[in-house]
Each structure stands twice: as C-alpha cells, then as structure tokens.
N, C-alpha and C positions, 0 to 999 in steps of 0.2 A: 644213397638212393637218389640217383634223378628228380630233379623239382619240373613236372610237367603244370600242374596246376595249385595256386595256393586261395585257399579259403583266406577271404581278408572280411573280419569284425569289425564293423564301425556303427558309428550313429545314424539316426533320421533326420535329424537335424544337424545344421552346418556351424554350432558354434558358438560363440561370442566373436572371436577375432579371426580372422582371415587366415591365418596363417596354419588352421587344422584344415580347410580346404585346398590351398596351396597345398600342405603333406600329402595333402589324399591323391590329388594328381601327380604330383610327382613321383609317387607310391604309381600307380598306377600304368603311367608312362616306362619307369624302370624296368617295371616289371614283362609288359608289352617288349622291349625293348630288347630283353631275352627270354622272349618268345616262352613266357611262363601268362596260363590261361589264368583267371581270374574267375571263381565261385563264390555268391555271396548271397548276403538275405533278400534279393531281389525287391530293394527297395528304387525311386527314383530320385529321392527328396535326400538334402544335407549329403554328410559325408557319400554314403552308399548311394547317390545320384551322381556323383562327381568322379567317384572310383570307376564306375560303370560307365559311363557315359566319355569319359576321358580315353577309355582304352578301346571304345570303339570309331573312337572318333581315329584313333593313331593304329586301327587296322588289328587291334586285337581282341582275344578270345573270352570273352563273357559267359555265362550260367548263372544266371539267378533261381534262387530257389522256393520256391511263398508258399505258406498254408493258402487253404482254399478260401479261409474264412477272411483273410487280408486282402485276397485278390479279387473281392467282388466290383470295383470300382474296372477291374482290363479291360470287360466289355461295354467301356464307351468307347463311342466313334473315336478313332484319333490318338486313343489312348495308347500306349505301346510302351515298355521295359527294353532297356539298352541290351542285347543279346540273345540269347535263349533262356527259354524260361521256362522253369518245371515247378509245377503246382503241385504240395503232398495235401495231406488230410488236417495232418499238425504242426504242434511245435517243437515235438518228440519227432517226430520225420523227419522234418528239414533238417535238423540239425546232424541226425544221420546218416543222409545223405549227403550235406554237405561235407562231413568227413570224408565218408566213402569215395566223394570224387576230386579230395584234396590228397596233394602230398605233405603240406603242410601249414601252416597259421599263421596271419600275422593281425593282431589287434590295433587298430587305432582306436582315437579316442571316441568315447559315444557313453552311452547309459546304464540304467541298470541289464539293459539285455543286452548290450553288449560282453559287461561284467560275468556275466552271467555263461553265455558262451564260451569267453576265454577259460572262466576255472574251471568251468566242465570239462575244455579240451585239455587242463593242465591234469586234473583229476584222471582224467582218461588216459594219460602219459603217466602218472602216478602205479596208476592199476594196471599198470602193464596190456591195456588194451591197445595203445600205438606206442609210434615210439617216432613220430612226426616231428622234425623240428617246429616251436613256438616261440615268436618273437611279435616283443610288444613296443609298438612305434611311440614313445615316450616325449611323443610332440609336445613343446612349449611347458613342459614339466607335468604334465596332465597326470600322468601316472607314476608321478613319487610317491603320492597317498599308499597307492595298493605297494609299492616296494617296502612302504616302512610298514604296513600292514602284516604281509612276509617275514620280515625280520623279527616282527614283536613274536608272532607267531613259534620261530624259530626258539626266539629268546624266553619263550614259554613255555616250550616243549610240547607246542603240538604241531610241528612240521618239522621235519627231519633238514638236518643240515645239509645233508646230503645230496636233498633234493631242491634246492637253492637253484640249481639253477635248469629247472624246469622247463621257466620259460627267461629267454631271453630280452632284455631290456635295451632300444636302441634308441640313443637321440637326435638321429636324423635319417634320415630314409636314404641317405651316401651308406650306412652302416649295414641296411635289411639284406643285404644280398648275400653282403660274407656271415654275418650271421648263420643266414639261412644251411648255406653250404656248411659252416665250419661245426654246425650243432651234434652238439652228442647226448645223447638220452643220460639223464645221472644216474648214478649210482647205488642209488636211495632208493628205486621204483622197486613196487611188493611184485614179486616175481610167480604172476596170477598166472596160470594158463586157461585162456578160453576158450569156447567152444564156437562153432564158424558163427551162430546164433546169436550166441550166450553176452557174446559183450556190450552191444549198444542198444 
C-alpha cells in the first residue's frame, strides 16, 4: 500500500540530550523528502515542535490534530501550529482520526501518552482493525525497556510469538523508510471482521 501520510508519536518535551531532537528532524526532513505528509498530535513544544515545524520549514505536508480542551491557548495573538490544524472534541477523536488520515506509524521517544498511543495502534493491528505498518524509532536505546517488556510478555505467555513483530524496532531513522515499505502484518493477528463503525 502506498505511504501517502504517516502519523509520527512523540513527546512534549525535547529530552535530556540532543540527539532525540536531532532524530526528530531528521525523521522529519526524510520523510518530507519523499514526499510523505506528516500527521500528529498538534503540539508546538519538544519533539512534536521539531517534527512539525522542520517539515515545513523544508516545504512539507503537516496536520496536526488537538482536542478542544488543549487548544484553548491558539486564540492568542501570534499564536499559530506549524500546518493545518484540526481541533476534535477528545482524546478518543484525535486519535481516530489521526489513524484515519495515516497510512502508517512511526513512534519516537516521549511519555506515557505517547506509550500509550503506540500500543493502541499495535492493539489495533492485533484486532485486525488495520494492518498499517508500525515502526518505532529506537533513538539512543530509549526503547529497549518496552522491547524486553515484549519478550517477557512473550516468555509468559501473554503475547503470541507470532505477533513479535507488530511493530518494528529501528535504530536510526537511515532504517524508517525500508521498514516502512518492507512491513508485513504478522501472523498472529485475531482474524476480527469489523464493521465500517464498529472498530475505533
């Protein structure tokens, strides 16, 4: 399936070291570069300011996406979100729509709501709701934690071996591309059929 636009997960913040900002642009620029849009949680600040604001700086396609209740600060003077901006009701919204207008996922590092995001979208490739490739940008070792999380998981018998490789684990953003392209849904997914409604 053609990657027109990819939903990229990240944090509010930029960090401890330099070099998850660095990923985020270059993440960013890459992606701009083959002319893939960029939808995200229409933040300005840390990672998701950097992503956003990198790719329109290098003449590319942005959406940001914000509950209502986060976007009371737009209407100051001055104030403005790098691209177009679509304000839902929730947090249950956004996140639906920002599938809806992804082909696929890519997490960098950030918080508990970034976390949060990603295994819902792996859960959703799980349940046979998509079947989007998911890849998680494994900048500066940030996300070995949740890799050996997975495997214990695995090694416990409450994740199927199968489904190991969900999502994709890369440690460098030279990686995200072929990735992206080379993803194939596992094997393992519960073989749900939903209805046009019924899934998110």
């Amino acid at each position: 399936m053609p990657i027109h636009n990819v939903c990229v997960f990240c944090g509010s913040s930029p960090g401890k070291s330099p070099v998850y900002i660095e990923a985020a642009k270059s993440l960013s620029e890459l992606l701009v570069s083959k002319d893939i849009g960029i939808v995200y949680g229409g933040g300005s600040l840390g990672l998701m300011g950097a992503i956003a604001t990198t790719a329109i700086e290098k003449g590319g396609r942005v959406i940001g996406i914000i509950p209502s209740a986060m976007a009371s600060g737009m209407e100051k003077p001055g104030f403005s979100l790098p691209g177009e901006t679509i304000i839902v009701k929730d947090m249950h919204s956004r996140k639906a729509l920002m599938n809806e207008k992804s082909d696929a996922f890519i997490a960098l590092p950030g918080g508990i709501g970034t976390f949060e995001e990603v295994l819902e979208a792996m859960t959703w490739s799980q349940l046979s709701i998509h079947t989007k490739p998911i890849v998680i940008l494994n900048t500066n070792g940030f996300y070995e934690p949740l890799k050996g999380l997975i495997e214990n998981a695995i090694q416990e018998g409450f994740f199927k071996e199968g489904n190991r490789g969900l999502a994709v684990f890369c440690n460098t953003v030279e990686e995200v591309l072929d990735a992206l392209v080379s993803y194939q849904p596992p094997s393992a997914r519960i073989p749900i059929t939903w209805g046009k409604d019924g899934a998110i």
